[in-house]
Backbone as JSON Lines, residues from 0, in Angstrom:
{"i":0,"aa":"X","n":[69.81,126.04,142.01],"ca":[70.36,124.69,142.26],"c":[69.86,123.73,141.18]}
{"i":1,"aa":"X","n":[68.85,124.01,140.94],"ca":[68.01,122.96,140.08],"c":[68.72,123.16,138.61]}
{"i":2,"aa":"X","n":[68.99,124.43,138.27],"ca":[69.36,124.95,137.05],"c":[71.15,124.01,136.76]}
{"i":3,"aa":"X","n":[71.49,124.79,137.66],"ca":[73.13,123.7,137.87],"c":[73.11,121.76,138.21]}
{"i":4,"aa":"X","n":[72.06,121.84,138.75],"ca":[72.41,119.86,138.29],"c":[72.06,119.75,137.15]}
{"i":5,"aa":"X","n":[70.87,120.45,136.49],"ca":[70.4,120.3,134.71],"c":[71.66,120.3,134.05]}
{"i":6,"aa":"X","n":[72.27,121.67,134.43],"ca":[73.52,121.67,133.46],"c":[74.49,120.71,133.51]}
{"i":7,"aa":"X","n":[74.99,120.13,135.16],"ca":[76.0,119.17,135.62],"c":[75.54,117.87,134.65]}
{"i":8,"aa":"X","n":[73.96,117.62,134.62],"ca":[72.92,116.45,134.15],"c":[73.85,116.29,132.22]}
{"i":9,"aa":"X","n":[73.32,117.39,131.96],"ca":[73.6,117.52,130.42],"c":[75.12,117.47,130.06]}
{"i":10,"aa":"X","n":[75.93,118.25,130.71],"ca":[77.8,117.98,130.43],"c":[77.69,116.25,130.67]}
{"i":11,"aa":"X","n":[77.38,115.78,131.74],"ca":[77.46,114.3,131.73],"c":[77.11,113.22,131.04]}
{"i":12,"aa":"X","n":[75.86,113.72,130.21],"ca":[75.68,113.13,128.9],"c":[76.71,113.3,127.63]}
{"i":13,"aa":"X","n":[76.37,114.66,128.35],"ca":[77.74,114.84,126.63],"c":[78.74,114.16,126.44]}
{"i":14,"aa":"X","n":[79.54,114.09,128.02],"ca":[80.67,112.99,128.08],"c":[80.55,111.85,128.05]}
{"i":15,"aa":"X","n":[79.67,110.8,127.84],"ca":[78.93,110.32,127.83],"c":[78.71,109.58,125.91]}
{"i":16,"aa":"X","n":[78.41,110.21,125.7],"ca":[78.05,110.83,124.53],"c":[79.58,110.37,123.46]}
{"i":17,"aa":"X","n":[80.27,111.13,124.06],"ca":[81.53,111.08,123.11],"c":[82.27,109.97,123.83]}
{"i":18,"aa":"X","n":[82.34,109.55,124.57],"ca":[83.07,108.37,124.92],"c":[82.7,107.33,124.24]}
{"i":19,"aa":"X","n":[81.48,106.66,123.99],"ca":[80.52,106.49,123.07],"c":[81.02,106.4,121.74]}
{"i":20,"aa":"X","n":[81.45,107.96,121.39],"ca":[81.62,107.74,119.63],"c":[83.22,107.39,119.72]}
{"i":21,"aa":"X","n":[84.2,108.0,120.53],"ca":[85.02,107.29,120.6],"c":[85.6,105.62,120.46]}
{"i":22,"aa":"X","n":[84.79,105.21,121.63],"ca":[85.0,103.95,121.88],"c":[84.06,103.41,119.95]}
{"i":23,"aa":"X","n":[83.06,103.68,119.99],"ca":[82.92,103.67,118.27],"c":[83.56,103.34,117.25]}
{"i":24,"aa":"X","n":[84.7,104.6,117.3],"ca":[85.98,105.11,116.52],"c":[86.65,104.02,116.57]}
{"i":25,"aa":"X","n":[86.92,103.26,118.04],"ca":[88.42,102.71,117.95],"c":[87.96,101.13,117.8]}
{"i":26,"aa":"X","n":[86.91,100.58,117.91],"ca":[86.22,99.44,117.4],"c":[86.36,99.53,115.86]}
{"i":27,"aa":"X","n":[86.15,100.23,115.41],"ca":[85.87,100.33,113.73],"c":[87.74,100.18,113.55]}
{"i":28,"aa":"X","n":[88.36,101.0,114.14],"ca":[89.78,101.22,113.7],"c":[90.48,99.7,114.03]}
{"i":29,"aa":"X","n":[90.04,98.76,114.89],"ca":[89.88,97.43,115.02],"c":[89.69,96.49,114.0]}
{"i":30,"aa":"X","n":[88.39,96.85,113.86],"ca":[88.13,95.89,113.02],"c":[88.66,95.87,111.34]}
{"i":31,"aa":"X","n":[88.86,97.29,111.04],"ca":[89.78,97.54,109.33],"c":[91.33,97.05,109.89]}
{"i":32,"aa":"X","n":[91.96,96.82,110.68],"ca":[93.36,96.37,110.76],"c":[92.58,95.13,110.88]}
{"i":33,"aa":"X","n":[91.6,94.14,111.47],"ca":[91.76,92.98,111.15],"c":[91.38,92.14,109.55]}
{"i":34,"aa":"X","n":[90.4,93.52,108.9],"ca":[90.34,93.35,108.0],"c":[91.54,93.31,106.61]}
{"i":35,"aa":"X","n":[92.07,94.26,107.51],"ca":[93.87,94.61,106.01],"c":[94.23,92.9,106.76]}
{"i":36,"aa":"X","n":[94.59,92.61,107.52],"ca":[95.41,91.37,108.22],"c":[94.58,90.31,107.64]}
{"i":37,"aa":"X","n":[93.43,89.68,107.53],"ca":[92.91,89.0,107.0],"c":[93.38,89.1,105.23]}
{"i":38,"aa":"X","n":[92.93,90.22,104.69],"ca":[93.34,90.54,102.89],"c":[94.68,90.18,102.97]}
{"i":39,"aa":"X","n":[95.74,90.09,103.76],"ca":[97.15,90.24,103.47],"c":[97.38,88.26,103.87]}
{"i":40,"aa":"X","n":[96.3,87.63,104.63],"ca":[96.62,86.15,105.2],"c":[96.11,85.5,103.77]}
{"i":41,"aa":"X","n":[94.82,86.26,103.24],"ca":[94.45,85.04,101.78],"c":[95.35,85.38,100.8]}
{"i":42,"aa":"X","n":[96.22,86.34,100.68],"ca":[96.99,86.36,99.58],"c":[97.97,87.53,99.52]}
{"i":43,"aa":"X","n":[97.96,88.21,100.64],"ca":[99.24,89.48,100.69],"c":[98.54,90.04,99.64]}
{"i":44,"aa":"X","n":[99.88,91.44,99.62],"ca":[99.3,92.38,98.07],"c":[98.53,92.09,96.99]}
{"i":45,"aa":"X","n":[99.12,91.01,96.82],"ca":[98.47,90.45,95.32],"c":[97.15,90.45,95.76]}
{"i":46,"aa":"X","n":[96.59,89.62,96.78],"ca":[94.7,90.36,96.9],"c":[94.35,91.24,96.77]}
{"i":47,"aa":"X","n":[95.18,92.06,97.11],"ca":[94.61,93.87,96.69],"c":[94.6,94.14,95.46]}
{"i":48,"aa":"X","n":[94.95,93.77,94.51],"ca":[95.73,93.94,93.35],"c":[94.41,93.45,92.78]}
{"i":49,"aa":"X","n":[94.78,91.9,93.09],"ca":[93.3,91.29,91.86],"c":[91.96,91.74,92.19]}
{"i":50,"aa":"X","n":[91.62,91.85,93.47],"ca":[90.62,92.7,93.86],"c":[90.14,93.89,93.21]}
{"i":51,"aa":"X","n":[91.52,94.91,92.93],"ca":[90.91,96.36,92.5],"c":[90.77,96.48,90.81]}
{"i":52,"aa":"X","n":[91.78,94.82,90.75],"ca":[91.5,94.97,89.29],"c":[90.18,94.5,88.81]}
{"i":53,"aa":"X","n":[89.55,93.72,89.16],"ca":[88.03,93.33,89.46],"c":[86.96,94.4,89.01]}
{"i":54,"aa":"X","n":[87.4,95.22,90.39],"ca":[86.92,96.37,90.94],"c":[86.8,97.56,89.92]}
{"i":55,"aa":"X","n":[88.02,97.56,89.07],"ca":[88.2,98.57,87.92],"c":[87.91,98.32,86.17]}
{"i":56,"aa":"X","n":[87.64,96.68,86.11],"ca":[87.47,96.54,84.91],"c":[85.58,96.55,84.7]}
{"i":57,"aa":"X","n":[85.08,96.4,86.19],"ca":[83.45,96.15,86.34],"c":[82.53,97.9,86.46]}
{"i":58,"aa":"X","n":[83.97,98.54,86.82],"ca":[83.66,99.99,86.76],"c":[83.97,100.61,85.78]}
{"i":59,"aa":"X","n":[84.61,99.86,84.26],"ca":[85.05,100.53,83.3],"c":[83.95,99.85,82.32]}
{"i":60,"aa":"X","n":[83.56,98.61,82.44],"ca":[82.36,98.58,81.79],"c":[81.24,99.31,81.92]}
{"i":61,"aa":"X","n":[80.74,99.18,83.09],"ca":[79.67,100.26,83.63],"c":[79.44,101.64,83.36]}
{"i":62,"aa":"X","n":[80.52,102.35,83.21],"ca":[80.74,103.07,82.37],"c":[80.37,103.23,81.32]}
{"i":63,"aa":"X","n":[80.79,102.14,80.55],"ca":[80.48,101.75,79.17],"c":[79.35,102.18,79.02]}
{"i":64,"aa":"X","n":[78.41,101.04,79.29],"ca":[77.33,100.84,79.36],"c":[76.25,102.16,79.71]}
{"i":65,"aa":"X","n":[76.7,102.76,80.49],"ca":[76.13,103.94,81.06],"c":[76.46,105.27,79.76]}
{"i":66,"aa":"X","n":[77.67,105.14,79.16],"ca":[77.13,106.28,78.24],"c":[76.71,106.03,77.23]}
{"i":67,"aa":"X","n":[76.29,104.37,76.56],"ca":[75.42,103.59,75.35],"c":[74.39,103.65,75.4]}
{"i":68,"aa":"X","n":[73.65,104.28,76.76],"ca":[72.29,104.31,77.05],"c":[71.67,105.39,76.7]}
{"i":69,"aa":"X","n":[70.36,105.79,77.44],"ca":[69.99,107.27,76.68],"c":[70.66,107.96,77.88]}
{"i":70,"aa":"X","n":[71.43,107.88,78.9],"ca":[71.96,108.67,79.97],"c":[73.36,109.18,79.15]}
{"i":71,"aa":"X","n":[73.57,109.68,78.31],"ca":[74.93,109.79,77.44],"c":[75.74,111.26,78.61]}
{"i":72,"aa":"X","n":[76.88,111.23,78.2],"ca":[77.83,111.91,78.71],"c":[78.55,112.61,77.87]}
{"i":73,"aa":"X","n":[79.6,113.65,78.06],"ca":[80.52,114.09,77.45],"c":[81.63,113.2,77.71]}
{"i":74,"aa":"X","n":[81.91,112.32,78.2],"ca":[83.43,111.94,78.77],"c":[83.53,111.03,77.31]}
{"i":75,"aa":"X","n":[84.92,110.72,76.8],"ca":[85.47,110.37,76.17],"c":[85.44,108.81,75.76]}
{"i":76,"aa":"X","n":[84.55,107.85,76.08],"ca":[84.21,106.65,76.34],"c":[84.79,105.68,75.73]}
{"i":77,"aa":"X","n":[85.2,106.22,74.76],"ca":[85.93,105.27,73.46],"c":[87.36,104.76,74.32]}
{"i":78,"aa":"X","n":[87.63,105.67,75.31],"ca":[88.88,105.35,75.73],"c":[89.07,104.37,76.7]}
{"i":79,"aa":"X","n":[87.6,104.06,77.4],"ca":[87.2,102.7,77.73],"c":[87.66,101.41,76.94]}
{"i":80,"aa":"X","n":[87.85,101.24,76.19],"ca":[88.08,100.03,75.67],"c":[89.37,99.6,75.33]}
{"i":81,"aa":"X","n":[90.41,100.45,75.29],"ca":[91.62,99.82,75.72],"c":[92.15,99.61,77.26]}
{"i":82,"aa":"X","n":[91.77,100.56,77.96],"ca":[91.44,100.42,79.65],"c":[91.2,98.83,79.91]}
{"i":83,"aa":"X","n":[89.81,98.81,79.52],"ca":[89.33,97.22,79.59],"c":[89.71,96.4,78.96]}
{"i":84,"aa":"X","n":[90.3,96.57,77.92],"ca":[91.69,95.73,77.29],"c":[92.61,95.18,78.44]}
{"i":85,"aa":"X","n":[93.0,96.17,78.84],"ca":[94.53,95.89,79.44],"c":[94.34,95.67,81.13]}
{"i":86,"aa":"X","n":[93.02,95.97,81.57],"ca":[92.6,95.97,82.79],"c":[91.9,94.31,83.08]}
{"i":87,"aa":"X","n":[91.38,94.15,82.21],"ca":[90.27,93.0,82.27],"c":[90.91,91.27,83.06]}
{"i":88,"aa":"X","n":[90.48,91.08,84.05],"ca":[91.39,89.64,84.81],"c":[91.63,88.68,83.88]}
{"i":89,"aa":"X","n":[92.5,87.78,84.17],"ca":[92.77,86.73,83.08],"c":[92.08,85.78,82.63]}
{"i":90,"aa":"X","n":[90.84,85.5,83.44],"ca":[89.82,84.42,83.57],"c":[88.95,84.9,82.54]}
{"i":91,"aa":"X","n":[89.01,86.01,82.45],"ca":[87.5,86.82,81.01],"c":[88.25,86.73,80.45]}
{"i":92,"aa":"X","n":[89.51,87.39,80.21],"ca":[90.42,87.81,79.1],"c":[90.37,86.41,78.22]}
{"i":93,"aa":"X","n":[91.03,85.42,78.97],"ca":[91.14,84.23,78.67],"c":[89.73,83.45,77.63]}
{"i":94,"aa":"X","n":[88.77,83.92,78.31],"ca":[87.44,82.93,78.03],"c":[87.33,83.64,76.31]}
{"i":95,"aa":"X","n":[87.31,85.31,76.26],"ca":[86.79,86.01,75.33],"c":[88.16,86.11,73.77]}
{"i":96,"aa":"X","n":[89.35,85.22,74.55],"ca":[90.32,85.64,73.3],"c":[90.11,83.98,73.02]}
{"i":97,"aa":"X","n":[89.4,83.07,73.61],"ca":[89.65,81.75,72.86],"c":[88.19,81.68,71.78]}
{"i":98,"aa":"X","n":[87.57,80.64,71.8],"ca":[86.58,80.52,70.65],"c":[85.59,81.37,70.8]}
{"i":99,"aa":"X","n":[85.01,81.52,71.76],"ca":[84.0,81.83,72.61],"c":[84.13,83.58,71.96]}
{"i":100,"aa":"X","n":[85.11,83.93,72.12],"ca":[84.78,85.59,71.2],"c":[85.37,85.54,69.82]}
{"i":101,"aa":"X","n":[85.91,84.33,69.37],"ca":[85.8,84.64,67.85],"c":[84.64,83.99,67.31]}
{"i":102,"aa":"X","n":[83.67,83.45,68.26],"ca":[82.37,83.22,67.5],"c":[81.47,84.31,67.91]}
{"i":103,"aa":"X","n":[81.7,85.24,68.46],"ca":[81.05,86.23,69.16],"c":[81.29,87.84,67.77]}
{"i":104,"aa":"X","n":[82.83,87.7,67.66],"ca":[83.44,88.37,66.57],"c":[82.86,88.29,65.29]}
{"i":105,"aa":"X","n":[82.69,86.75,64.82],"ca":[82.23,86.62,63.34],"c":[81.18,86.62,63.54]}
{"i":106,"aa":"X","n":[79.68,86.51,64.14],"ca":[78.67,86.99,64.28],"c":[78.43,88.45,64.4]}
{"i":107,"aa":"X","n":[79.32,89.47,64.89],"ca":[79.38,90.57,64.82],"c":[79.36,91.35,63.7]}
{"i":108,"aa":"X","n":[80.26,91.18,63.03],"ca":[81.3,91.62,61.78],"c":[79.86,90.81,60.48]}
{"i":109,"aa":"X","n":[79.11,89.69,60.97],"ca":[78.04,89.28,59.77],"c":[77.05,90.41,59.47]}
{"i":110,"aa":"X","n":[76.39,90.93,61.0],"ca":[75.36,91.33,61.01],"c":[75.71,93.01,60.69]}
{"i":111,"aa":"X","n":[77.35,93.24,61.27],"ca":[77.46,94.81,60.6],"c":[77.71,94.61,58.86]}
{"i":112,"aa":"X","n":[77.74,93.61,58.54],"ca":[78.62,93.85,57.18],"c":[76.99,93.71,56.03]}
{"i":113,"aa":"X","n":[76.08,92.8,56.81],"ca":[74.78,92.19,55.74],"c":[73.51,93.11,56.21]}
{"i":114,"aa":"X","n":[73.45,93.33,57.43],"ca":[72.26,93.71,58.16],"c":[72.73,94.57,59.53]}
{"i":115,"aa":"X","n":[73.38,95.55,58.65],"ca":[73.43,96.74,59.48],"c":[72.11,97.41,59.99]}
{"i":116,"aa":"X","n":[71.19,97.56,59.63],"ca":[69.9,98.02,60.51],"c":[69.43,97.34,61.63]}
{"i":117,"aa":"X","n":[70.24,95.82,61.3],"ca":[69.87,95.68,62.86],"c":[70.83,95.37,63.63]}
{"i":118,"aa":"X","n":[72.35,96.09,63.38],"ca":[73.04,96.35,64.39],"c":[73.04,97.64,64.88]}
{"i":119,"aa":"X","n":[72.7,97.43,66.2],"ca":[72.64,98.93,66.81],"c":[73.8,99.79,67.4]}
{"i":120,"aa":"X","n":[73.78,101.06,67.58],"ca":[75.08,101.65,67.55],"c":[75.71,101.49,69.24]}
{"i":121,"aa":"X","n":[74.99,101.33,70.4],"ca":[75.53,100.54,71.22],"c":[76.23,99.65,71.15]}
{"i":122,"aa":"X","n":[76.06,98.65,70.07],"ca":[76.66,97.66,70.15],"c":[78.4,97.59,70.05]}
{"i":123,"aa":"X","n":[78.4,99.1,68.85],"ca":[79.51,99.29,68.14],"c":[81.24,99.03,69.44]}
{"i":124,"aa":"X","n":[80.76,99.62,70.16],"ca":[81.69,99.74,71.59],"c":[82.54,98.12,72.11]}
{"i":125,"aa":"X","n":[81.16,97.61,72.84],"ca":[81.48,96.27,72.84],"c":[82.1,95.35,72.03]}
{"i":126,"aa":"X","n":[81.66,95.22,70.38],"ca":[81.52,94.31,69.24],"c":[83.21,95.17,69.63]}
{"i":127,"aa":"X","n":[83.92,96.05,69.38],"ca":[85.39,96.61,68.99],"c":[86.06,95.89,69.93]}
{"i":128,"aa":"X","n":[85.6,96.2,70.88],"ca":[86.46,95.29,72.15],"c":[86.66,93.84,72.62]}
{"i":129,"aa":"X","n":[85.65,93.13,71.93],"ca":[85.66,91.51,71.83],"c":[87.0,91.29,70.59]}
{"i":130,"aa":"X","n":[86.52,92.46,69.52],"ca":[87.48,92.36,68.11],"c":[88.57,92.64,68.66]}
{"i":131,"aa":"X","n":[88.99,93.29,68.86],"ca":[90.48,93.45,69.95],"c":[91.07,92.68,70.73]}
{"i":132,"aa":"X","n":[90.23,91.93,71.64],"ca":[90.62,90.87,72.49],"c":[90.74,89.68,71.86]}
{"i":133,"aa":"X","n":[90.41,89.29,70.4],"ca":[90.5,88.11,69.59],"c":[92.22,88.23,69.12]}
{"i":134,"aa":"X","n":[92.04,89.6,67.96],"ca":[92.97,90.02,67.3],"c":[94.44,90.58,67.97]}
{"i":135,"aa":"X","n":[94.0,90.59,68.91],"ca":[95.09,91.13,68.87],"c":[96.44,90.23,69.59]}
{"i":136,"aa":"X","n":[98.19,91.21,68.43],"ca":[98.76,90.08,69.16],"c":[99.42,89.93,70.68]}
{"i":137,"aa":"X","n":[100.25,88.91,70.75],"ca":[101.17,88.17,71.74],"c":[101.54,89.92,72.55]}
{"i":138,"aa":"X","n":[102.22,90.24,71.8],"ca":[102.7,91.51,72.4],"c":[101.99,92.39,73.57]}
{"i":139,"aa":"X","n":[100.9,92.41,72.86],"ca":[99.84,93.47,73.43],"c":[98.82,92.66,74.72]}
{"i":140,"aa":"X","n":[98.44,91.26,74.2],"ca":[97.59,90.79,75.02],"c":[98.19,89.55,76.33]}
{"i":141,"aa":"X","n":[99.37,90.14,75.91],"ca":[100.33,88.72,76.87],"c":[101.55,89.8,77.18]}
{"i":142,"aa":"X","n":[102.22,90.64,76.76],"ca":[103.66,91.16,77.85],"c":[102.98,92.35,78.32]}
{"i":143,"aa":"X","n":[101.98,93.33,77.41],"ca":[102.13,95.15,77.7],"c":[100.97,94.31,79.24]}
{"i":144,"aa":"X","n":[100.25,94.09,78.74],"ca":[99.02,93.64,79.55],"c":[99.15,93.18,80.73]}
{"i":145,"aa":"X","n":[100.72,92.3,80.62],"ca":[101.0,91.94,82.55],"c":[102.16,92.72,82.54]}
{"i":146,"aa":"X","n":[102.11,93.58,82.2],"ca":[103.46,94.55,82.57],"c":[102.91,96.04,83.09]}
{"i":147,"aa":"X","n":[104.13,96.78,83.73],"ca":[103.13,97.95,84.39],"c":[103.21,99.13,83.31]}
{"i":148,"aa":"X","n":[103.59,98.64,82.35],"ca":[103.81,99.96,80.78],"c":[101.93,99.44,80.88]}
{"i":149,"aa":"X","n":[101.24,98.54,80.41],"ca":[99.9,98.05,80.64],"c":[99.22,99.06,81.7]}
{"i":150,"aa":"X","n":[99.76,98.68,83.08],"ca":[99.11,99.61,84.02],"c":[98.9,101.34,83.78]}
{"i":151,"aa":"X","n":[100.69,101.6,83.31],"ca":[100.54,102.87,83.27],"c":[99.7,103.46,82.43]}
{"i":152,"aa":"X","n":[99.68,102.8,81.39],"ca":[98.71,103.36,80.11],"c":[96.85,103.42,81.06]}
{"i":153,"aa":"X","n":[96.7,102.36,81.89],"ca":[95.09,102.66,82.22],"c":[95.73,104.0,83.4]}
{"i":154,"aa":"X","n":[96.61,104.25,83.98],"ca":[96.43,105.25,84.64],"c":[96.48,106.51,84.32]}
{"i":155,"aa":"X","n":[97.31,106.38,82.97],"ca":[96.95,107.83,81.78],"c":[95.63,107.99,81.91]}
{"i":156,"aa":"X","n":[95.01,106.9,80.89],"ca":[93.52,107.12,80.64],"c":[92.64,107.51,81.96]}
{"i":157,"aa":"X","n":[92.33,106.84,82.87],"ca":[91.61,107.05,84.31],"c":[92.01,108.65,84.65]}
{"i":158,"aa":"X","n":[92.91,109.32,84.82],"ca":[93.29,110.04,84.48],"c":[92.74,111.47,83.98]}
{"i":159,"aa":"X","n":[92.73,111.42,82.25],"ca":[92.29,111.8,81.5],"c":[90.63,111.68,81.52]}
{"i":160,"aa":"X","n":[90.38,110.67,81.99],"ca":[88.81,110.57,81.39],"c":[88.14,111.44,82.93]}
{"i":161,"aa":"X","n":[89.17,111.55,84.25],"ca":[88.67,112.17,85.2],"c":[88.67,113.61,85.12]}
{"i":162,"aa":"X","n":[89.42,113.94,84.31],"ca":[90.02,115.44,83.74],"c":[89.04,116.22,82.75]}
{"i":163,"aa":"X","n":[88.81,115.29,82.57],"ca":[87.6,115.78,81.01],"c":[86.4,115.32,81.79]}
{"i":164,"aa":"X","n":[85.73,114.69,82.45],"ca":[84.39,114.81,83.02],"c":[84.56,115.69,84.33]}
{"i":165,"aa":"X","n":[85.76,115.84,84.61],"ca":[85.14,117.26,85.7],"c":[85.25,119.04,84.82]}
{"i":166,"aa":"X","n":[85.93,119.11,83.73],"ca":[85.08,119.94,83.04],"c":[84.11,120.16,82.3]}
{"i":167,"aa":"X","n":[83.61,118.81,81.78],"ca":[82.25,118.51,81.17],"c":[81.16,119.34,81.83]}
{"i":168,"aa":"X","n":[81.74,118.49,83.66],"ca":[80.44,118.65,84.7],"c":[80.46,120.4,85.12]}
{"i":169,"aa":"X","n":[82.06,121.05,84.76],"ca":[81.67,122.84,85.39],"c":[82.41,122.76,86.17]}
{"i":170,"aa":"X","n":[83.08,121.69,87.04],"ca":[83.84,121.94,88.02],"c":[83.68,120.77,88.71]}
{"i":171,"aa":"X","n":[84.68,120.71,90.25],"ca":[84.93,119.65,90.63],"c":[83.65,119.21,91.43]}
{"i":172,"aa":"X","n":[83.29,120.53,92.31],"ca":[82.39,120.35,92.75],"c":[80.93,119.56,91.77]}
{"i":173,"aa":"X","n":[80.36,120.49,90.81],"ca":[79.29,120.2,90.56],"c":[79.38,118.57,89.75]}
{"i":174,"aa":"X","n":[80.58,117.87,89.79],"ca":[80.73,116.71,89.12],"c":[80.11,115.75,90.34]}
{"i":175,"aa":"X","n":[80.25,115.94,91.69],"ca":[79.51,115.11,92.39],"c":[78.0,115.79,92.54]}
{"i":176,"aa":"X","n":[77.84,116.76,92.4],"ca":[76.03,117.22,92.14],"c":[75.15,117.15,91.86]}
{"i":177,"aa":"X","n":[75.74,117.3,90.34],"ca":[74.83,116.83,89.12],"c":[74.35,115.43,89.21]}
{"i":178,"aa":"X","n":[72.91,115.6,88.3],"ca":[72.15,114.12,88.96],"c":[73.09,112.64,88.3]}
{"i":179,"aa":"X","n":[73.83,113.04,87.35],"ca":[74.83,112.16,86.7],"c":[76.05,111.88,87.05]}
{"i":180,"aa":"X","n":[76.13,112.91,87.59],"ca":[77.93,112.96,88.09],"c":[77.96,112.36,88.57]}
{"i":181,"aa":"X","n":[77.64,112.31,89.63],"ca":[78.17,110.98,90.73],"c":[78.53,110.04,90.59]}
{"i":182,"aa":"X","n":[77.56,109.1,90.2],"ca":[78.2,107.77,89.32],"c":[79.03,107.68,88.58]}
{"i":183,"aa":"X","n":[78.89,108.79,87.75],"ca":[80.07,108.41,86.67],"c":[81.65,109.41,87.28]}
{"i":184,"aa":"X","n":[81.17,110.28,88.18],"ca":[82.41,110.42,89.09],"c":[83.18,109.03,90.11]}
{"i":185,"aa":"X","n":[82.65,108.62,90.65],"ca":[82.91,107.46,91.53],"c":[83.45,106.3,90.67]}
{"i":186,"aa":"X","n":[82.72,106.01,89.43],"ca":[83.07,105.1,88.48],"c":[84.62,105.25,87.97]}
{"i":187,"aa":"X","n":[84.4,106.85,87.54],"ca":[86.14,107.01,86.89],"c":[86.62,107.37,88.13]}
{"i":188,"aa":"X","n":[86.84,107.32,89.79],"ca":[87.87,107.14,90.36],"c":[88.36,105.48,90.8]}
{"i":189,"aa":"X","n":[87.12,105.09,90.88],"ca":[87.57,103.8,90.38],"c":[88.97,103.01,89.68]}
{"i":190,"aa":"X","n":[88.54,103.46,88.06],"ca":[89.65,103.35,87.27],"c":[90.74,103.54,87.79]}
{"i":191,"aa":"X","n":[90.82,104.53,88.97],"ca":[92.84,105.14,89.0],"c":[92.83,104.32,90.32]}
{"i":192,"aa":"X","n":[91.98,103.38,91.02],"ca":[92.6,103.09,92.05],"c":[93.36,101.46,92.03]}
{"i":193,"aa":"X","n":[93.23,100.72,90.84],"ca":[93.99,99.47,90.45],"c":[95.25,99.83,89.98]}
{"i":194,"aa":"X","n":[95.15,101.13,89.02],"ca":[96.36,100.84,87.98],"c":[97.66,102.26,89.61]}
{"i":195,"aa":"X","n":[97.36,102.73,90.55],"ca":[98.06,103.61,91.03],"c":[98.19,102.28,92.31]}
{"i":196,"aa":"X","n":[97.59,101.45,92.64],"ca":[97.38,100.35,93.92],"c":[99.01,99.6,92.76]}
{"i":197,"aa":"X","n":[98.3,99.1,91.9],"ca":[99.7,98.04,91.01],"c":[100.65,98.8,90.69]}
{"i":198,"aa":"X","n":[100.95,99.95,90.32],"ca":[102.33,101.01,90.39],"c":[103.03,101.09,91.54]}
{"i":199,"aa":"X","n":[102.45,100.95,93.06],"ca":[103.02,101.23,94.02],"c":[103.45,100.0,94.26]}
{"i":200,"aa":"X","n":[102.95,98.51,94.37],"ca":[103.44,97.63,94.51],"c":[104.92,97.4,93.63]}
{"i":201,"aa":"X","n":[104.64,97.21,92.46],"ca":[105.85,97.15,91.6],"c":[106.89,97.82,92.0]}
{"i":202,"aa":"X","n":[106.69,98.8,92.03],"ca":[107.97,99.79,92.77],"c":[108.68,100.44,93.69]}
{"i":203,"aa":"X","n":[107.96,98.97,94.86],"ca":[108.25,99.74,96.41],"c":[109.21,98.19,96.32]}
């Protein structure tokens, strides 16, 4: 007898138990629909949009940055910088194509051209991509850039750069394993979730 209420005791927890993670479940499933409903009241799609683009130009620097360090990678990094070209919000874009990066530019271009020893090769990455965002024209930094030919091109690259660091890493698996992967796995899925979020909008 004693043995069977233990057991009756323990099933009743269990149920117990999962009602629990249930009721859990459907609180959480609550609160992300009030959360999409809220993102969609400050600004519909377009919040999602500027959000992931945020989201993808701060993860394409990071990147950056992460293989300029002594943590270097095989992934293709150079291809970062048209990404962040064409990814980057209008508020930076804006700040870095007016004076503010062509005084950033001709200080660049002094110290590689007079006193290259003390420009360092980190720098080289960045210094290209300010030079780009100065130089370059109407075409490129005003139609491809708000157009989704712009998008598609970062979703090539995101892409590609996910393609080539999961064989770098050996496989798909060991790309989240490795003491590096991770980050720089998570980082380049990142990348594909603005420019595939702004493809679907455009074309639904």
């Amino acid at each position: 007898m004693g043995m069977k209420n233990s057991y009756l005791a323990m099933k009743t927890d269990a149920a117990v138990a999962s009602d629990l993670i249930d009721s859990d479940l459907k609180e959480i499933g609550v609160a992300a629909k009030k959360l999409a409903n809220h993102a969609i009241m400050l600004g519909g799609l377009g919040f999602g949009t500027t959000f992931f683009k945020w989201l993808a130009s701060f993860a394409a620097i990071y990147l950056l940055i992460l293989d300029r360090t002594n943590w270097r990678t095989n992934m293709l990094t150079t291809l970062l910088i048209p990404y962040i070209f064409l990814s980057l919000p209008s508020l930076i874009f804006g700040w870095f194509r007016g004076d503010f990066g062509k005084w950033l530019s001709l200080i660049a271009v002094i110290i590689r051209l007079f006193f290259p020893k003390h420009f360092p090769d980190w720098l080289e990455a960045p210094a290209a991509l300010v030079l780009l965002i100065v130089v370059a024209p109407s075409l490129f930094a005003d139609t491809i850039r708000g157009d989704w030919i712009g998008t598609l091109i970062c979703l090539v690259i995101g892409c590609y750069l996910l393609q080539e660091h999961i064989r770098a890493s050996g496989g798909f698996r060991n790309s989240f394993t490795k003491a590096n992967g991770i980050s720089n796995t998570i980082g380049i899925i990142l990348l594909l979730v603005y420019p595939v979020w702004a493809l679907i909008l455009h074309f639904i």
